[in-house]
Z-matrix of the N, CA and C atoms (Angstrom, degrees):
N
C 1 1.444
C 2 1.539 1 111.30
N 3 1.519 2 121.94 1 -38.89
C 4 1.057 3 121.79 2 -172.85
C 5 1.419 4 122.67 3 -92.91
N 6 1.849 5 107.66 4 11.98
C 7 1.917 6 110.21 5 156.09
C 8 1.465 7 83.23 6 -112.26
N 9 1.170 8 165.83 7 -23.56
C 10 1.720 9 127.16 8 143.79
C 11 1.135 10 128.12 9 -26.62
N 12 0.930 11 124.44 10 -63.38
C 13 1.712 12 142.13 11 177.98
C 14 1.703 13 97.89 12 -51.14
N 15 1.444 14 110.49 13 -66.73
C 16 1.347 15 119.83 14 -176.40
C 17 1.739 16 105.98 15 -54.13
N 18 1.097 17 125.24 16 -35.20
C 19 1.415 18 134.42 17 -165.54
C 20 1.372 19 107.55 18 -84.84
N 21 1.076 20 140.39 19 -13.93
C 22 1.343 21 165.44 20 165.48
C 23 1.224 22 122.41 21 -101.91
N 24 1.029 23 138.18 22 -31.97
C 25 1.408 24 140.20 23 142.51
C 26 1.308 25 107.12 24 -51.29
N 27 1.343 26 127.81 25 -72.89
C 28 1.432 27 141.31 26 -174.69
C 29 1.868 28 105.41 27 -41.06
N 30 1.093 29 111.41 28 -52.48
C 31 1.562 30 119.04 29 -169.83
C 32 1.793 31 105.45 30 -74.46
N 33 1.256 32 107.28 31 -27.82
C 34 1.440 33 110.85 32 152.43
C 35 1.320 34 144.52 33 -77.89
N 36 1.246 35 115.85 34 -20.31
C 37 1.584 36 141.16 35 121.92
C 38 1.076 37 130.74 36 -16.85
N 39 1.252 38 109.87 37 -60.63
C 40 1.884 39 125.75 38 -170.96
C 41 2.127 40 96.89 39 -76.92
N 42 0.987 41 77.78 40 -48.29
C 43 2.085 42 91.93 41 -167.05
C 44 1.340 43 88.69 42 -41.46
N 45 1.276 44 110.90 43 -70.24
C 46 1.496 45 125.66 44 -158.04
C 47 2.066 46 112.10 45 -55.92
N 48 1.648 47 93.85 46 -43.26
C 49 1.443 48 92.80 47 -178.13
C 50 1.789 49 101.57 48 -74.78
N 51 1.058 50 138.63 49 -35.08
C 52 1.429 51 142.21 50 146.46
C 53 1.075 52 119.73 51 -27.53
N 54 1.388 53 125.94 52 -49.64
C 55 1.699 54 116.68 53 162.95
C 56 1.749 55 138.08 54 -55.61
N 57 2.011 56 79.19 55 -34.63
C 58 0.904 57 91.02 56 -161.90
C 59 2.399 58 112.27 57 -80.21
N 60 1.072 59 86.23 58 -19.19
C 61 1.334 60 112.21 59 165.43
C 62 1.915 61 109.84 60 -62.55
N 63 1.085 62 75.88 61 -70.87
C 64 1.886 63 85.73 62 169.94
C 65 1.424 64 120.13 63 -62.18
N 66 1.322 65 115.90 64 -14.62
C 67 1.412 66 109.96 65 156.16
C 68 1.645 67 134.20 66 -99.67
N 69 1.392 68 97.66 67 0.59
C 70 1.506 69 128.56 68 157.61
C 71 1.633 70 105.34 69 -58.02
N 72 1.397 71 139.06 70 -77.31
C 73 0.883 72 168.26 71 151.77
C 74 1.807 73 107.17 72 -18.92
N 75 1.316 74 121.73 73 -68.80
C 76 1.413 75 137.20 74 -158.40
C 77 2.001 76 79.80 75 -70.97
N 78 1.460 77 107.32 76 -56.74
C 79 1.557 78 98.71 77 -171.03
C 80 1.942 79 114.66 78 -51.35
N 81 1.432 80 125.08 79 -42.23
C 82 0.888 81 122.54 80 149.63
C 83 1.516 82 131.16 81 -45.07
N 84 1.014 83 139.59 82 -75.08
C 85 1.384 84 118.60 83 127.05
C 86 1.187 85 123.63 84 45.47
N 87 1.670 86 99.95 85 -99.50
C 88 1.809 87 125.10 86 176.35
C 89 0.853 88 103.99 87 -52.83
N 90 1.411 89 147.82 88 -41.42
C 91 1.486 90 149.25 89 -151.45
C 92 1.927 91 105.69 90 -39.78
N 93 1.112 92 87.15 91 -52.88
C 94 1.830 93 86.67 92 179.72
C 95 1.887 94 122.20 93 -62.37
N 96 1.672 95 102.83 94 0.69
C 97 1.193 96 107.21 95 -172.88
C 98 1.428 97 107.15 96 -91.33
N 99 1.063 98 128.79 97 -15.92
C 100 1.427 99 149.52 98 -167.14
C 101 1.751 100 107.38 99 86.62
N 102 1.095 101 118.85 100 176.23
C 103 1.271 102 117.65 101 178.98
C 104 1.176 103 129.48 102 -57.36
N 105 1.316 104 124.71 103 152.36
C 106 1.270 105 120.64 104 -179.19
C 107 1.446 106 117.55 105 -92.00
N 108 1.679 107 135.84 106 149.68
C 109 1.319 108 130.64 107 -133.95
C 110 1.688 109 97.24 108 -79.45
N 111 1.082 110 106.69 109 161.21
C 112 1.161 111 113.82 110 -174.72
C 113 1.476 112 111.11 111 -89.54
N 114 1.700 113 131.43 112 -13.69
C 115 1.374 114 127.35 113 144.30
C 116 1.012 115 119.96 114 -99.03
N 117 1.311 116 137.43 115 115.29
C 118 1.437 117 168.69 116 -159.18
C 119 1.634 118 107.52 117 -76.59
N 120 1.702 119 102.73 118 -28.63
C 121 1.267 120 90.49 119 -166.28
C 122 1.615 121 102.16 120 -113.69
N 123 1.524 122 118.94 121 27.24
C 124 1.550 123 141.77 122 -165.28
C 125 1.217 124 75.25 123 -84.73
N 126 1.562 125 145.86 124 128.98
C 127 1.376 126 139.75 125 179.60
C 128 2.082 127 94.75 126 -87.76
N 129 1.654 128 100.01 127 -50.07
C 130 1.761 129 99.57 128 -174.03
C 131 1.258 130 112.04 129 -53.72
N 132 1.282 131 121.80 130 -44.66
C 133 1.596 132 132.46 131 -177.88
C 134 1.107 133 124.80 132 -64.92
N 135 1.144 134 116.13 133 -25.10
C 136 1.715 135 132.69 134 178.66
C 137 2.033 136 91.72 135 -88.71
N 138 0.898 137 125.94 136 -53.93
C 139 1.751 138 131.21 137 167.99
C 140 1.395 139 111.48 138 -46.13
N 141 1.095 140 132.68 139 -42.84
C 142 1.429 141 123.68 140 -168.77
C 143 1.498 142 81.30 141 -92.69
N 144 1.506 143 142.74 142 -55.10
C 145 1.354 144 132.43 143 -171.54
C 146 1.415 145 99.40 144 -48.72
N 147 1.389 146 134.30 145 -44.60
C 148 1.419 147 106.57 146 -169.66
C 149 1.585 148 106.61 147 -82.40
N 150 1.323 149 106.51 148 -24.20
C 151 1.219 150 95.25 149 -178.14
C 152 1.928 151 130.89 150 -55.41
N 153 1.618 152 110.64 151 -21.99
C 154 1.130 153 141.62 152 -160.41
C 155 1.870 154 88.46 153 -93.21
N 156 1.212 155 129.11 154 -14.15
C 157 1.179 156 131.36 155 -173.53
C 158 2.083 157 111.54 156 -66.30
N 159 1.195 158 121.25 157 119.90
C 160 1.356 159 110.46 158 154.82
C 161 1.700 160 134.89 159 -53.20
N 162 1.022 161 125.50 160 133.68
C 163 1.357 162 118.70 161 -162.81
C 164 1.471 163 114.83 162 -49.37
N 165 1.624 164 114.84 163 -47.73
C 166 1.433 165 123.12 164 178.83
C 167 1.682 166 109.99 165 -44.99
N 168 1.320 167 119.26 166 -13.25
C 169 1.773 168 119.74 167 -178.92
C 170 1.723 169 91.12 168 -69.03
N 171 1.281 170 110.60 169 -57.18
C 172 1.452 171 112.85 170 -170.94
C 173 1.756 172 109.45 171 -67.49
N 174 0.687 173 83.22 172 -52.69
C 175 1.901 174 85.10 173 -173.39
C 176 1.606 175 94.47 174 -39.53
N 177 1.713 176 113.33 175 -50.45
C 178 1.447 177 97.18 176 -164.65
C 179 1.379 178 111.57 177 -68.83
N 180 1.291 179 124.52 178 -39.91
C 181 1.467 180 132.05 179 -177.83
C 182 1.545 181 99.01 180 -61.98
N 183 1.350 182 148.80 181 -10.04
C 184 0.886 183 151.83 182 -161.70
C 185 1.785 184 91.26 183 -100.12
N 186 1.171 185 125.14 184 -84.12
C 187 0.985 186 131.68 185 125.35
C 188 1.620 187 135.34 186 37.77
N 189 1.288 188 101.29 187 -72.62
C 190 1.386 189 119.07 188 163.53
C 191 1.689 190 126.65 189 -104.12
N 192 1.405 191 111.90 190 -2.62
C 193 1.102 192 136.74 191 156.82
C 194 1.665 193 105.97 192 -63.06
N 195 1.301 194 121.66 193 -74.14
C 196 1.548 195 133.74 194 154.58
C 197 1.507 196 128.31 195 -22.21
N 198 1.388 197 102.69 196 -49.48
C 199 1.692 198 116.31 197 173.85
C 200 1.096 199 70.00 198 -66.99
N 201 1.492 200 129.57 199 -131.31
C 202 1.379 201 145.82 200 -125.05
C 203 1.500 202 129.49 201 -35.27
N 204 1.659 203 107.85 202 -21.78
C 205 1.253 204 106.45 203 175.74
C 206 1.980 205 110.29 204 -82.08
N 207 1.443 206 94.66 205 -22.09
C 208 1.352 207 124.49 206 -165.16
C 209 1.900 208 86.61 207 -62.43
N 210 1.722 209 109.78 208 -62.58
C 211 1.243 210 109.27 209 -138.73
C 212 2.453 211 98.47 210 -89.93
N 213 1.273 212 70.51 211 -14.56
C 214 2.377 213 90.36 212 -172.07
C 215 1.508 214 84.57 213 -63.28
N 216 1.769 215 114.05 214 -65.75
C 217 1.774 216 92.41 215 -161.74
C 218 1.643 217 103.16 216 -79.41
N 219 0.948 218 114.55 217 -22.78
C 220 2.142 219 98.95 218 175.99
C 221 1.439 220 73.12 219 -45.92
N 222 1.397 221 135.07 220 -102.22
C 223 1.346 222 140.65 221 -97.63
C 224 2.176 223 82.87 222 -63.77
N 225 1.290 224 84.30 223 -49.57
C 226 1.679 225 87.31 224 -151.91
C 227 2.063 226 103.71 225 -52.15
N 228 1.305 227 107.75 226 -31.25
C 229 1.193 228 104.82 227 168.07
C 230 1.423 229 129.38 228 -60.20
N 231 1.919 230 124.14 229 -40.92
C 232 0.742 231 105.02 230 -121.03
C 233 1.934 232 66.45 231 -105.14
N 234 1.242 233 115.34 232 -21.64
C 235 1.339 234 120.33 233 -171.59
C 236 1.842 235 119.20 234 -72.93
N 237 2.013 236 102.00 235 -20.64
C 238 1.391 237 94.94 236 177.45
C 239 1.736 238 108.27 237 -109.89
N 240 1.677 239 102.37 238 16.65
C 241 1.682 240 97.02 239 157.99
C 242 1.686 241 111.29 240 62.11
N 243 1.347 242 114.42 241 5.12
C 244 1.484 243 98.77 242 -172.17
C 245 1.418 244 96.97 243 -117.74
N 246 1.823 245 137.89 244 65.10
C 247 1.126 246 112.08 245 177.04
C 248 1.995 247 123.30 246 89.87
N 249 0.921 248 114.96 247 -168.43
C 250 1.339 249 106.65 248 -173.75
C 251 1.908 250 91.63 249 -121.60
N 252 0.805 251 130.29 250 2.03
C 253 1.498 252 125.29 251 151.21
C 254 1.753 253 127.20 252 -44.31
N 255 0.496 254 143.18 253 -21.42
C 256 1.098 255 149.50 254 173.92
C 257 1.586 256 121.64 255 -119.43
N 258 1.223 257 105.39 256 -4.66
C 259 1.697 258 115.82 257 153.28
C 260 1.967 259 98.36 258 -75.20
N 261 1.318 260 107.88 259 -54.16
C 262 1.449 261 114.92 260 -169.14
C 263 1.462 262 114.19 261 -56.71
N 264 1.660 263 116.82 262 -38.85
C 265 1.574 264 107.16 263 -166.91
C 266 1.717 265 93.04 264 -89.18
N 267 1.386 266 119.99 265 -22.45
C 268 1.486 267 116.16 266 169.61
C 269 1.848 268 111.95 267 -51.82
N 270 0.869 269 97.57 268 -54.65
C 271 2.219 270 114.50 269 176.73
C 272 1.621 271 86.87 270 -64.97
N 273 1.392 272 137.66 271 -48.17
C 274 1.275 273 109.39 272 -161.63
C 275 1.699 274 96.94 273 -70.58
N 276 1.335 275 124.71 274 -61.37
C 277 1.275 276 109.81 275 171.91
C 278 1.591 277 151.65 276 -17.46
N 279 1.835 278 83.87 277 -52.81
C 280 2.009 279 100.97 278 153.28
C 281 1.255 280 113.80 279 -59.72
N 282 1.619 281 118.77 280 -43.05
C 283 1.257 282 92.43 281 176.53
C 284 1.734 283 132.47 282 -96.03
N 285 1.277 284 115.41 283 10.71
C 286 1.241 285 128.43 284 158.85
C 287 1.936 286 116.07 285 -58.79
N 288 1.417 287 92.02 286 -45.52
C 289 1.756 288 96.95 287 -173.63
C 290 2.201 289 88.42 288 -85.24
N 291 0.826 290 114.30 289 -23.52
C 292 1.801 291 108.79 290 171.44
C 293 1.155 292 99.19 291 -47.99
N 294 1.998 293 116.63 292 -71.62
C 295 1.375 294 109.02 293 -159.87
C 296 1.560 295 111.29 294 -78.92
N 297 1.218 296 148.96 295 4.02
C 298 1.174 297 149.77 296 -179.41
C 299 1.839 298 94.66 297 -75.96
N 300 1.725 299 103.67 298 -66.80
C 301 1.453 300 95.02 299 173.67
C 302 1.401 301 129.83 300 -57.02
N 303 1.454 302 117.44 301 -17.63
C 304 1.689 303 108.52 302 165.66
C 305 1.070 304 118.29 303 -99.88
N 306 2.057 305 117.75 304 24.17
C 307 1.091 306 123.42 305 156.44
C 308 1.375 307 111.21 306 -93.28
N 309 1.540 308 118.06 307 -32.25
C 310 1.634 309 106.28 308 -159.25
C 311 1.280 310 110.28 309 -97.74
N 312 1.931 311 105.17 310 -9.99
C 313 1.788 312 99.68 311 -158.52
C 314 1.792 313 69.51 312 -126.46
N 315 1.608 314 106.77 313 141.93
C 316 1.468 315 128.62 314 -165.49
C 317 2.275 316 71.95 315 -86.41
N 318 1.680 317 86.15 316 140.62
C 319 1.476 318 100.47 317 164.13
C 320 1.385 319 106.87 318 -159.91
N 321 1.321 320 100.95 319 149.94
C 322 2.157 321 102.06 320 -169.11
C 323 1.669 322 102.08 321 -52.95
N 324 1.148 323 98.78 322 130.52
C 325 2.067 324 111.13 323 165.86
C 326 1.718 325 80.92 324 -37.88
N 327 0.788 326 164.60 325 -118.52
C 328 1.652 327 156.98 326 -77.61
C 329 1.353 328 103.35 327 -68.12
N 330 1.363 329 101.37 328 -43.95
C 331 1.686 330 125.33 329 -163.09
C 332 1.643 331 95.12 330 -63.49
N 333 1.487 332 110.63 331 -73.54
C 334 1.505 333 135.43 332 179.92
C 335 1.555 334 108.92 333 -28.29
N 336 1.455 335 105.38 334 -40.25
C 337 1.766 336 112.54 335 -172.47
C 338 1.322 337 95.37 336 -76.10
N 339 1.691 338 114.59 337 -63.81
C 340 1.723 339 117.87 338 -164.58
C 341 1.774 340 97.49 339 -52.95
N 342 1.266 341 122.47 340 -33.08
C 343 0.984 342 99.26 341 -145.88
C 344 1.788 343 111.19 342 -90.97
N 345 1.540 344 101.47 343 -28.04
C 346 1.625 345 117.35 344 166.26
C 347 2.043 346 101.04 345 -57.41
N 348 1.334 347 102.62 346 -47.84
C 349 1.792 348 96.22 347 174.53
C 350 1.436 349 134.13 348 -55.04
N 351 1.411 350 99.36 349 -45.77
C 352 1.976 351 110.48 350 166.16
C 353 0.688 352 94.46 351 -62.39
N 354 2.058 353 146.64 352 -73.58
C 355 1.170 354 120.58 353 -119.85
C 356 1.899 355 90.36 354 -80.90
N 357 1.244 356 120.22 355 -38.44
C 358 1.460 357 113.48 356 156.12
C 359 1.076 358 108.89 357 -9.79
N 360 1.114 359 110.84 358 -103.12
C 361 1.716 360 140.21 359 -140.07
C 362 1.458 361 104.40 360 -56.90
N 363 1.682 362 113.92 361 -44.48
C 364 1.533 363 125.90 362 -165.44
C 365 1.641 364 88.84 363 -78.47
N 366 1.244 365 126.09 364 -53.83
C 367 1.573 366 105.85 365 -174.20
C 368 1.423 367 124.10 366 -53.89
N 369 1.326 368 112.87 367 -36.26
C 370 1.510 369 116.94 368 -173.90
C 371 1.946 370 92.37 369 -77.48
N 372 1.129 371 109.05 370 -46.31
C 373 1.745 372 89.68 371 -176.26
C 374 1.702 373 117.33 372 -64.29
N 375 1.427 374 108.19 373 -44.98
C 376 1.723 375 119.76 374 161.08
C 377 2.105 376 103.95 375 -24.33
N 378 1.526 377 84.01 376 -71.71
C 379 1.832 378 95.85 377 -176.32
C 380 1.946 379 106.64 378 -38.94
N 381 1.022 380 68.89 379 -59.21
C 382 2.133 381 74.43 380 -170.99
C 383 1.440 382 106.37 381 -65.54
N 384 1.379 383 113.92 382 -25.83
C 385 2.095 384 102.44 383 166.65
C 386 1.188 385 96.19 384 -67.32
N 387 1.210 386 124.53 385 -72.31
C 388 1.355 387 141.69 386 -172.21
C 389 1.835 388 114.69 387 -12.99
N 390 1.797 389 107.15 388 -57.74
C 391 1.523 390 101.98 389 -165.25
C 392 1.820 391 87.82 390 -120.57
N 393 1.539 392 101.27 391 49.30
C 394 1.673 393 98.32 392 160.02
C 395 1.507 394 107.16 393 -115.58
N 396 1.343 395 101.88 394 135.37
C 397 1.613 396 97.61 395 -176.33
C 398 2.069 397 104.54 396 93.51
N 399 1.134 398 94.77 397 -44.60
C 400 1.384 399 102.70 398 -170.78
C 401 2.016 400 107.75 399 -55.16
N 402 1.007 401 108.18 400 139.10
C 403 1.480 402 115.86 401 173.87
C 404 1.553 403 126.85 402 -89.95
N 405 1.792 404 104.05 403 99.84
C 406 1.660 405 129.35 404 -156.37
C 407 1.684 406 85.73 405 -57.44
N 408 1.300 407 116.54 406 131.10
C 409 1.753 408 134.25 407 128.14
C 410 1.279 409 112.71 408 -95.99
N 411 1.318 410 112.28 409 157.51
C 412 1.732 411 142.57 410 157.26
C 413 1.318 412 111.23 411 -81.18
C-alpha cells in the first residue's frame, strides 16, 4: 500500500517539477511581452497580459503540460506495479491542478480545449507505458 501511495505521490512530483521547468522556458518566451502584472489577482490585467502573449508561449506550456502528464502516470504506474491505475489517478490529479490554472489565469478557449485533451490523452498513454513490461502485484 505504501509504494501506491508513494507511486502516486511520486508521479505527481515529476508533473509538477516538469511544469515547473516548462515554465522556466515559456517565461523566457514571454519576455518580449513585457512583464507580467504585478497583481496576479487583477483578473483584466492578467487578460490583456495573456492576451499580448505570442502563440509559441502556449504551444510550449501546452507542450510541457503533455510531457508531464505523459511522464507523472508512466512513473506512477510503472513504480506502484499494480496495472495502469495509478498512472490514471496520478494524470487525474495533473489534471485537476491543469483545470484550476485554466480557471484562475484567463487563457484562449483553444488553449483550455488542447490542453484538458493532452493532459487526457498523454496520461492514459503515459499509464499504459508505464505498467507495460512492468511486473503486476495485488
Amino acid at each position: 500500500m505504501l509504494r501506491l501511495v508513494l507511486s502516486i505521490i511520486g508521479g505527481v512530483v515529476i508533473a509538477f517539477a516538469i511544469v515547473i521547468l516548462g515554465d522556466m522556458l515559456s517565461q523566457t518566451l514571454a519576455a518580449s511581452a513585457g512583464p507580467p502584472p504585478t497583481d496576479m489577482n487583477d483578473r483584466a490585467a492578467m487578460q490583456t497580459y495573456v492576451a499580448g502573449l505570442p502563440t509559441v508561449v502556449f504551444i510550449a506550456m501546452l507542450a510541457t503540460w503533455t510531457a508531464a502528464a505523459l511522464a507523472g502516470a508512466a512513473f506512477a504506474a510503472r513504480f506502484a506495479r499494480r496495472g495502469v491505475w495509478p498512472g490514471w489517478v496520478a494524470a487525474a490529479l495533473f489534471l485537476c491542478a491543469t483545470a484550476a490554472n485554466l480557471f484562475l489565469i484567463p487563457h484562449p478557449v483553444w488553449m483550455a480545449v488542447a490542453g484538458v485533451v493532452l493532459v487526457v490523452a498523454a496520461g492514459w498513454f503515459g499509464a499504459r507505458i508505464g505498467s507495460t513490461g512492468a511486473p503486476h502485484t495485488a
